[in-house]
C-alpha positions, 0 to 999 in steps of 0.5 A: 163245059162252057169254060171249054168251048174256046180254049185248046188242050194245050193251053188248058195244061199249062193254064197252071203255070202262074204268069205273074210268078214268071213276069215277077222273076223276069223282071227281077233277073231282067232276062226280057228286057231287050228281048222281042222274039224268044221271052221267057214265057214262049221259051217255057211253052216250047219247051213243055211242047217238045216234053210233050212231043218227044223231041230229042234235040234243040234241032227237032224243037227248031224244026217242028216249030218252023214246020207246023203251025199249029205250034206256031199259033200255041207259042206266038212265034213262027220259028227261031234257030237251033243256037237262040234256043241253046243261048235262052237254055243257058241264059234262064237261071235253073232257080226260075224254073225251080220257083215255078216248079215249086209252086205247082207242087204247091197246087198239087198239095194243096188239091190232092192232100185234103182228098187223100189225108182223109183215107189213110193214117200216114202220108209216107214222104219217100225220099231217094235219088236217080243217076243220069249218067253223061259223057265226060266230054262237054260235062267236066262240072259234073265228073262222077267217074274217071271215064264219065260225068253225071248228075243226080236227081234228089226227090221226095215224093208224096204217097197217098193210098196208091198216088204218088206226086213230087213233094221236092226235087233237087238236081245236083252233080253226082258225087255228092253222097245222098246223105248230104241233102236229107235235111232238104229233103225230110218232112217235120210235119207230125202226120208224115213218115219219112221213108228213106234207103240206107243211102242216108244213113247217118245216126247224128241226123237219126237222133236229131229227129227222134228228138225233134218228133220227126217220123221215120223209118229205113233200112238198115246196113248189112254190117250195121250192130244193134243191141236189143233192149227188148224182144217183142212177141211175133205172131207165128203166120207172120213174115216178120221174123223179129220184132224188138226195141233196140238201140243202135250204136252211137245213137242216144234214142231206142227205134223199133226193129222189124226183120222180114224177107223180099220176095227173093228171101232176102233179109231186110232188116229196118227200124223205125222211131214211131212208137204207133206203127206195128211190125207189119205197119212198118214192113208194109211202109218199108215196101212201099217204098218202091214206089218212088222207084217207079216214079224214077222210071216213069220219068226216064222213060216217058219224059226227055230227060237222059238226052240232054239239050245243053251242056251246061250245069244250068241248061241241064237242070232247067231240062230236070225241071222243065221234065219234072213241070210237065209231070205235075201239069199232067197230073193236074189236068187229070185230076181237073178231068177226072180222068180214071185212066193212069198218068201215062193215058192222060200224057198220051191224050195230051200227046195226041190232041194238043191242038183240039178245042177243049170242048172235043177233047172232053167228049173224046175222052170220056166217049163210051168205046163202040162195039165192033161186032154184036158178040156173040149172043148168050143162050137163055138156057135155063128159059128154054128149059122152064118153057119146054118143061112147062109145055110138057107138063101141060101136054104139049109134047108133040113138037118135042119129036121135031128136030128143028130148032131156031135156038135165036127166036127161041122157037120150035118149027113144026112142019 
């Protein structure tokens, strides 16, 4: 608790933040060398304040920050223009940010995995994308549609039992199919399966990893033909529906099948090239593959992501990252903590008490809740019942014709 004693909440979260990466790449792209107000380093703490905070629009950031000192005290600046934050937006290559990134999910890995690996037999890596949909005024580099632009946001994320945390995220315009970044985005390590939708099927990449011992498994495509090499028993309680080793066409290497429903009872059908995983396994792992769903709109809804700051290709994905940076100093802070509530509990905490000592912050958190009222008090009924009982036994059966009662003393009144 001493290390708490001084430091507030906000600076205690982006603690991680590695200051001699951000001073390495600063110095490299020269991106402070004649700056005295707005460096990289304050830019980056503003930013994860206006995360933090909510705050829609470079106006907003620009506002609070002349409004409130205690912003001011936390970045080191007391205030600075809606049009310098735009120029910094721009100017910071998204890369910087991406290296920074990076290397939090480095940190994330490198604390979470030994404690999770040991609790299941596969970490399943999922992997998928979201669309942010954007007017086409102002986004021409990104044209998705003919009336508007957008971009995608490639992930891969990590699931261990129920924790899911970024393993790789790519930010790019919309139109390029999924399937061209699962090279980036597939784990080769032998104690992972690479979990993916029919987004990414191409059957060249599929053999390729069979052949190099890649794990994975998806779903396969309404129209795609599969040949059955052979049928495999199905237990007749089971939701799976068929089980077999088949072989896909124009593919070299034979996959497991698994038919099952959704729960609406629609047919899923999925393949999967580890040998070890049974046809229950592998509908399991297939499902959960939601979950990086869910991370996708945990995101959306509780980050700033959708309203965007610039309007450039580079301002757009250093706000992907700056959003995808809040999101890992969160999780690393709760796990410092130990903090047993969910993710969104921890971000509403920080939120909350951004500028409280460390020390208050702790003992808040983890203070028991107060009763409000005594409650409703229980009756020891079956005590009532063995000491009348006991009483009668012995004789003492007068007061018994007595109608008073103070059930809370737990005594008979006899007048």
């Amino acid at each position: 608790m001493d290390n708490h004693t001084i430091k507030t909440v906000f600076k205690e979260y982006i603690h991680p933040l590695d200051l001699k990466i951000i001073q390495t790449m600063t110095a490299i792209t020269g991106l402070d060398k004649y700056v005295k107000k707005l460096d990289t380093l304050t830019f980056i703490n503003l930013l994860i304040y206006a995360q933090l905070k909510k705050l829609s629009s470079l106006k907003e950031i620009s506002n609070a920050l002349s409004r409130k000192k205690t912003v001011q005290r936390l970045v080191g600046i007391d205030s600075i223009s809606k049009s310098q934050l735009s120029r910094k937006n721009r100017e910071i290559p998204h890369e910087t940010l991406g290296v920074i990134l990076r290397h939090l999910i480095q940190k994330i890995h490198l604390i979470l995995g030994p404690v999770k690996a040991e609790k299941v037999l596969d970490k399943l890596n999922l992997i998928d994308s979201s669309t942010i949909s954007m007017c086409l005024s102002g986004y021409e580099w990104a044209v998705f549609r003919e009336t508007k632009s957008g971009i995608k946001i490639h992930t891969s994320v990590l699931l261990c039992e129920e924790d899911v945390y970024p393993n790789k995220i790519i930010p790019t315009p919309a139109r390029p199919a999924d399937e061209t970044k699962l090279n980036a985005l597939i784990m080769p390590d032998e104690d992972v399966l690479n979990v993916f939708d029919r987004g990414y099927f191409n059957f060249k990449k599929f053999d390729a990893y069979s052949e190099e011992g890649i794990k994975f498994a998806t779903r396969l495509k309404t129209n795609t033909k599969v040949h059955v090499i052979e049928d495999l028993p199905v237990e007749d309680a089971s939701p799976i529906t068929k089980h077999a080793i088949v072989k896909i066409v124009n593919m070299k290497n034979y996959l497991q099948f698994v038919e099952t429903s959704d729960s609406e009872g629609n047919k899923i059908r999925i393949v999967c090239n580890d040998a070890s995983q049974s046809a229950a396994e592998i509908s399991d792992i297939y499902r959960n593959r939601w979950k990086i769903e869910l991370f996708f709109k945990w995101i959306k809804q509780h980050l700033v992501i959708k309203k965007l700051y610039g309007k450039s290709e580079n301002a757009v994905y250093n706000q992907i990252y700056l959003a995808m940076i809040v999101f890992c100093l969160t999780l690393l802070i709760k796990h410092k903590l130990g903090f047993k509530g969910t993710l969104l509990e921890m971000l509403d905490w920080i939120r909350d008490c951004y500028d409280h000592k460390m020390s208050t912050f702790v003992l808040e958190i983890f203070k028991e809740p107060e009763r409000s009222s005594s409650g409703r008090r229980r009756q020891k009924h079956r005590q009532i019942f063995e000491e009348t009982l006991a009483q009668y036994e012995l004789g003492d059966v007068l007061h018994l014709d007595d109608l008073t009662y103070d059930p809370n003393g737990l005594m008979y009144i006899i007048f």
